[in-house]
C-alpha positions as CSV (number, residue, x, y, z in Angstrom):
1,X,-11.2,2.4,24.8
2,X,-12.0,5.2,22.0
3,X,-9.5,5.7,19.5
4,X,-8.4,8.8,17.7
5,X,-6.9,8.5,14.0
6,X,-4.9,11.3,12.6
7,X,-4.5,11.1,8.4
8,X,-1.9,13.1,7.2
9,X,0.6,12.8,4.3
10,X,1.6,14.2,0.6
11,X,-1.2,16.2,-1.2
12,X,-2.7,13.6,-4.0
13,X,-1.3,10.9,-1.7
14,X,-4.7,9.6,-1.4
15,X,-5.7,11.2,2.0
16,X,-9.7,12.0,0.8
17,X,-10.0,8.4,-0.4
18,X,-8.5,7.1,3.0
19,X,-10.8,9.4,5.0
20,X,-13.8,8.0,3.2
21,X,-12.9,4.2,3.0
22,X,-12.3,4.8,7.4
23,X,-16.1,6.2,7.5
24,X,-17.4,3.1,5.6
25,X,-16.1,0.9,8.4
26,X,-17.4,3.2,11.3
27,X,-15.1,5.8,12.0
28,X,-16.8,9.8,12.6
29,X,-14.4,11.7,10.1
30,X,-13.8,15.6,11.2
31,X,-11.7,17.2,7.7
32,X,-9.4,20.0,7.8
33,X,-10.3,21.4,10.8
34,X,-8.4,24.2,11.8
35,X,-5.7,23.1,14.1
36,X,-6.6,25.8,16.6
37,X,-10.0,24.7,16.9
38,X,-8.8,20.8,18.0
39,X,-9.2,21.6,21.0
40,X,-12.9,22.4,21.2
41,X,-13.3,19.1,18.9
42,X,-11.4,17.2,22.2
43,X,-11.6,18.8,25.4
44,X,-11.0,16.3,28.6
45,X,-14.1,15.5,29.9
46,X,-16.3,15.2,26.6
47,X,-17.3,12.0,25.3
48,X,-15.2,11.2,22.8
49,X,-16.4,8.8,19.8
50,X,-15.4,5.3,19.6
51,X,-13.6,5.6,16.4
52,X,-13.0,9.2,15.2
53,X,-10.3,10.3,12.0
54,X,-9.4,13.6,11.4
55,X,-8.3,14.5,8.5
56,X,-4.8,17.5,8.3
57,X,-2.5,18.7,6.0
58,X,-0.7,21.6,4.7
59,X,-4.0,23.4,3.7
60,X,-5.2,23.1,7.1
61,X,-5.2,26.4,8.7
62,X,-2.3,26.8,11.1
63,X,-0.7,23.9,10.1
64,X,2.4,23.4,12.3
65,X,4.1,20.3,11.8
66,X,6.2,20.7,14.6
67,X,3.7,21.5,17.2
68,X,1.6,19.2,16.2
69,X,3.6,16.1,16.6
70,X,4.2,17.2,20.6
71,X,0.4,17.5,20.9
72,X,-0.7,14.4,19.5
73,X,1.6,12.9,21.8
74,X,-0.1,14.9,24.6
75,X,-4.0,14.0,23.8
76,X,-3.7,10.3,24.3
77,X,-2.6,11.0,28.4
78,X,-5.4,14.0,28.3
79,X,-8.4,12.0,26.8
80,X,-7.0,8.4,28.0
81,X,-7.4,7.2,24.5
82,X,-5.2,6.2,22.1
83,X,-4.2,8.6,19.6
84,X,-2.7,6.9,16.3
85,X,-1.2,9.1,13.2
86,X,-1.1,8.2,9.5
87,X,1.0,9.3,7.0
88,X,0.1,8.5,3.4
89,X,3.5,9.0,1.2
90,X,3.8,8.4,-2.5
91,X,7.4,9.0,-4.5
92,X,7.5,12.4,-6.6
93,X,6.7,11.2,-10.0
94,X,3.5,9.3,-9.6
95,X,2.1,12.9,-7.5
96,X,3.6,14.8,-10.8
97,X,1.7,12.9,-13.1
98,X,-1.7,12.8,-10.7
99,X,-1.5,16.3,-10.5
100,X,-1.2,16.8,-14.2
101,X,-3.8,14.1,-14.9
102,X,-6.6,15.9,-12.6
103,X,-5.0,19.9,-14.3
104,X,-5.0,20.5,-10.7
105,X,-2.6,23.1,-8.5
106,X,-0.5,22.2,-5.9
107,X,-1.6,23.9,-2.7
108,X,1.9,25.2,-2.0
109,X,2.7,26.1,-5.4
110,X,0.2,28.2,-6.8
111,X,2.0,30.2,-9.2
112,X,4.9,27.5,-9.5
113,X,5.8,24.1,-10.8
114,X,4.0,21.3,-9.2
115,X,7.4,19.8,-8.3
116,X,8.3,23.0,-6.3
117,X,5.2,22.3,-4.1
118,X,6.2,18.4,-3.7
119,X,9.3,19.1,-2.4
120,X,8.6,21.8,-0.5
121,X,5.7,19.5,1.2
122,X,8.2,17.0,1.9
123,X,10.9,19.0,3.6
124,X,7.5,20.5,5.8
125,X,5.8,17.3,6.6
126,X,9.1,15.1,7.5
127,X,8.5,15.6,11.2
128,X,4.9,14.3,11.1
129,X,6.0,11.0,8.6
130,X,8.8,10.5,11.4
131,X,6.4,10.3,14.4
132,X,3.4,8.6,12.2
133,X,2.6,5.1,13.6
134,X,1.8,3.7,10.1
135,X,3.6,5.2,6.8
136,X,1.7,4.4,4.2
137,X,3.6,4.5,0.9
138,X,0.7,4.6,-2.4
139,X,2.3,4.8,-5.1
140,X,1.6,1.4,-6.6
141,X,-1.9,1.5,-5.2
142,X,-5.2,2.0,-6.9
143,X,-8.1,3.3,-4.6
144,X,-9.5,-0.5,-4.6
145,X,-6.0,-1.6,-2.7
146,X,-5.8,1.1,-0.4
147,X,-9.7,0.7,1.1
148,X,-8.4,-2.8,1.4
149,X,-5.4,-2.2,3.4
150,X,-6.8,0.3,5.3
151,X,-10.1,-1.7,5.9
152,X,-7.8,-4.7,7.4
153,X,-5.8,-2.4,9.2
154,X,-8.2,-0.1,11.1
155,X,-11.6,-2.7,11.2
156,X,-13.2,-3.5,14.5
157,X,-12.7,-7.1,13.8
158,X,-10.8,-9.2,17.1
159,X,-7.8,-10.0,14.6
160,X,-6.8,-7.3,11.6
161,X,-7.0,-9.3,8.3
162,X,-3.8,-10.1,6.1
163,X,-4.0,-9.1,3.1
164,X,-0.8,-10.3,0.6
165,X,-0.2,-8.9,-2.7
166,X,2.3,-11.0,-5.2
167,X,4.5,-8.9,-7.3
168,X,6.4,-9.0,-10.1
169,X,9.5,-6.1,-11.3
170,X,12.5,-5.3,-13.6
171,X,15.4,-5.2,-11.4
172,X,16.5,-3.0,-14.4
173,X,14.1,-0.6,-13.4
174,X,14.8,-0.9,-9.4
175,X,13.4,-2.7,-6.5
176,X,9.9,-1.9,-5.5
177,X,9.4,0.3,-2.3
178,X,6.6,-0.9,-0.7
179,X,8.5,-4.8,-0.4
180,X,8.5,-6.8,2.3
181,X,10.5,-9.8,0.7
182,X,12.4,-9.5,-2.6
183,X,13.5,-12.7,-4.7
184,X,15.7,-12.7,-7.6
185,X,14.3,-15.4,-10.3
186,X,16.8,-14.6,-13.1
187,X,18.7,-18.0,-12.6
188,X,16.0,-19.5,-14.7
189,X,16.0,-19.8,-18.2
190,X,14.9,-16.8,-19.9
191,X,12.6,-16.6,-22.8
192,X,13.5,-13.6,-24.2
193,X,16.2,-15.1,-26.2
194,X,13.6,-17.4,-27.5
195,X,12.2,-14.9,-31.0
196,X,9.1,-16.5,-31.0
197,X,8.2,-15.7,-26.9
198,X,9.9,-12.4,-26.7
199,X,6.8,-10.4,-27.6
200,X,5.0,-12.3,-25.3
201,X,4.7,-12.2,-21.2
202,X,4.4,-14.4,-18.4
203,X,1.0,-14.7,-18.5
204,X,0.6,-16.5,-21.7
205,X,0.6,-19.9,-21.5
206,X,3.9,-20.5,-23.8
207,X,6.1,-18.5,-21.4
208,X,4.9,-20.1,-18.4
209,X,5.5,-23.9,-19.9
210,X,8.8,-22.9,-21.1
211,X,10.2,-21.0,-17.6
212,X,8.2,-24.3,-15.6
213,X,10.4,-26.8,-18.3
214,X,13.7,-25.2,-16.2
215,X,14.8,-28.2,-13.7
216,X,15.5,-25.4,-10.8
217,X,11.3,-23.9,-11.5
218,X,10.1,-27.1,-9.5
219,X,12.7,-27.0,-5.8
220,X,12.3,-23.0,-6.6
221,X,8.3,-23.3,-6.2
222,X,8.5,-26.6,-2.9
223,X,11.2,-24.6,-1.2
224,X,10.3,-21.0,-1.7
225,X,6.4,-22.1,-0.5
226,X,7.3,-24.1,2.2
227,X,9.5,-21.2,3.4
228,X,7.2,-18.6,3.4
229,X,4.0,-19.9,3.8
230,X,4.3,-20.4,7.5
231,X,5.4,-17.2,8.2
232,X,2.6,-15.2,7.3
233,X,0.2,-16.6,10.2
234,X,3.1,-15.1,12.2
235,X,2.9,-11.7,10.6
236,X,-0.8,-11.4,10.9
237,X,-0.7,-12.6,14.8
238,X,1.9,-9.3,15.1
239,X,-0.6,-7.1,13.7
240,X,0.2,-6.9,10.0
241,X,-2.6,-5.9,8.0
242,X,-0.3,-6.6,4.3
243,X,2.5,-8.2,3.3
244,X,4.4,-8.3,0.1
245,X,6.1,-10.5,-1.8
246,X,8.1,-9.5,-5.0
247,X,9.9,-11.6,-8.2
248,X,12.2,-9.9,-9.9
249,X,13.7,-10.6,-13.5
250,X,16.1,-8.6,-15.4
251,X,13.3,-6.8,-17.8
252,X,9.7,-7.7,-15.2
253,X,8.5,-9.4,-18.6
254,X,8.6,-12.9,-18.6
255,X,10.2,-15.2,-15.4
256,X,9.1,-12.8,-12.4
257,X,5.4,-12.6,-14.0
258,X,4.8,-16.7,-14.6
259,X,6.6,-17.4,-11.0
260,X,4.1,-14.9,-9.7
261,X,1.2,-15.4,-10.8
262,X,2.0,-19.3,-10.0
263,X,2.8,-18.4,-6.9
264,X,0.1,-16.6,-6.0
265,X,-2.3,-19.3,-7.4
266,X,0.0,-22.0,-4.9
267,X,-2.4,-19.6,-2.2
268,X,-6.0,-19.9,-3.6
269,X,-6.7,-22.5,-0.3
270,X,-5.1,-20.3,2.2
271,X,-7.3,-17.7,4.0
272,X,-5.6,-14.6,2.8
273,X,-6.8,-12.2,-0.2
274,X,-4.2,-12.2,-2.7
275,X,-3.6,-9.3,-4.6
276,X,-1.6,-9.8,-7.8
277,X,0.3,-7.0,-9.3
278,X,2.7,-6.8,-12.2
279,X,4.8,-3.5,-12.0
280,X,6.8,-3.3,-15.2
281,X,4.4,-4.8,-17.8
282,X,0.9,-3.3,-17.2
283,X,1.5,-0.1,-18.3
284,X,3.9,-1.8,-21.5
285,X,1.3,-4.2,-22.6
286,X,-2.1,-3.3,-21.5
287,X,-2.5,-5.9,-18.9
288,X,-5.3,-5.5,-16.2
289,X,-3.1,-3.4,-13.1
290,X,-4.1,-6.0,-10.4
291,X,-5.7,-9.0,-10.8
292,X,-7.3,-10.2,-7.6
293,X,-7.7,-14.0,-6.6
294,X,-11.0,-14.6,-4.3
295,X,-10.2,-16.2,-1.2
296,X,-11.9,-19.9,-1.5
297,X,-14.0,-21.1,1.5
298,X,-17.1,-23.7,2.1
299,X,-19.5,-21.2,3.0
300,X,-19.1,-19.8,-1.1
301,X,-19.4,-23.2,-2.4
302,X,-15.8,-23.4,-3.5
């Protein structure tokens, strides 16, 4: 059975880069069409590709939110495919900043300020993010993560692939959106009362031997693994293409970036990608964004 992907969402959301990383892995992309010309794209009867994405948003010509979400609901009984949406979300401040990193307008603020646009674009496109099948929030995301996802979520593979990403974060500084399962780490010691570690982060060696020297680090690592481990076989079997996991610490500094990264290594022999991202400390000290783990099998030698 064909499929038909709709890719919608916020302006800078990362739509262009999603519509490209979908015709790397086979789909026919069709961009900005005009809405009124769909239907000569899709008339009953045609022979509709296996894998096609079109690409809307607000620039589209005759754009209607709420007509469109009625007729994508339609196509799937008139073509007997299935007919998926995507909405790709990002919060207001990181499409703020994109916007004034690339000097670029916003496409309903022309004469305005870029945050008139963004909200404006919000209030239009809420109908579509309510009926979208997958809401896809990139804030967090560089392009390398979102071809990832998007290439475990929509491949022609029998089973979609999981991919995890580990996270650390300042509860300070709020929990992060896109988690699927929070845990609070600021039971164990903390090093930042130590002067000698409090420049430092969880990555250096110093900070990770004095939060493992805590007596609770050890029964936090057995228990925490052996609860959550299991469960991610489940996720992927119920069609979960990424998963989650975040540390928290007061400042995102020390505790949540050693059990992290620990924990992510715990994973090296499982057969997931594991993405690694510390939240409140790359920006702060020039760490690398993301650090990614390669998934260890025989067939690499490893």
């Amino acid at each position: 059975m064909s499929e038909i992907l709709f890719v919608t969402g916020m302006s800078g959301a990362g739509r262009t880069t999603a519509l490209k990383a979908l015709e790397d892995i086979g789909f026919e992309a069709v961009d900005n069409l005009p809405v009124t010309l769909l239907d000569h794209l899709l008339r009953p009867g045609d022979r509709v590709p296996a894998h096609l994405v079109v690409g809307i948003d607000t620039r589209t010509r005759a754009f209607d939110p709420e007509g469109l979400a009625p007729m994508l609901r339609s196509l799937s009984g008139t073509l007997h495919t299935r007919v998926k949406l995507l909405f790709l979300d990002c919060d207001d401040e990181t499409l703020r900043r994109r916007y004034s990193e690339t000097r670029r307008r916003h496409p309903l603020a022309i004469d305005r300020p870029v945050t008139d646009g963004i909200a404006r674009e919000r209030e239009l496109l809420e109908p579509l993010r309510a009926r979208a099948d997958l809401v896809l929030d990139t804030s967090q995301l560089s392009i390398h993560d979102l071809r990832r996802i998007l290439t475990g979520q929509f491949s022609d593979q029998a089973q979609a692939e999981l991919f995890l990403t580990v996270m650390s974060f300042a509860f300070r500084r709020g929990l992060p959106r896109e988690a699927d399962l929070v845990f609070d780490v600021r039971f164990l010691a903390n090093p930042h009362y130590v002067e000698e570690l409090r420049p430092l982060t969880g990555r250096d060696p110093a900070i990770r031997a004095f939060v493992e020297r805590d007596p609770n680090y050890a029964f936090l690592m057995e228990r925490f693994g052996a609860l959550v481990r299991p469960l991610f076989p489940a996720y992927q079997r119920e069609g979960r293409s990424y998963f989650t996991v975040a540390f928290g610490c007061t400042g995102g500094r020390h505790r949540s970036v050693a059990v992290a990264e620990a924990f992510a290594e715990s994973l090296q022999g499982e057969p997931w990608p594991v993405l690694v991202r510390h939240r409140d400390t790359a920006e702060a000290e020039g760490l690398p964004f993301a650090i990614t783990f390669p998934r260890h099998t025989e067939s690499e030698g490893e």
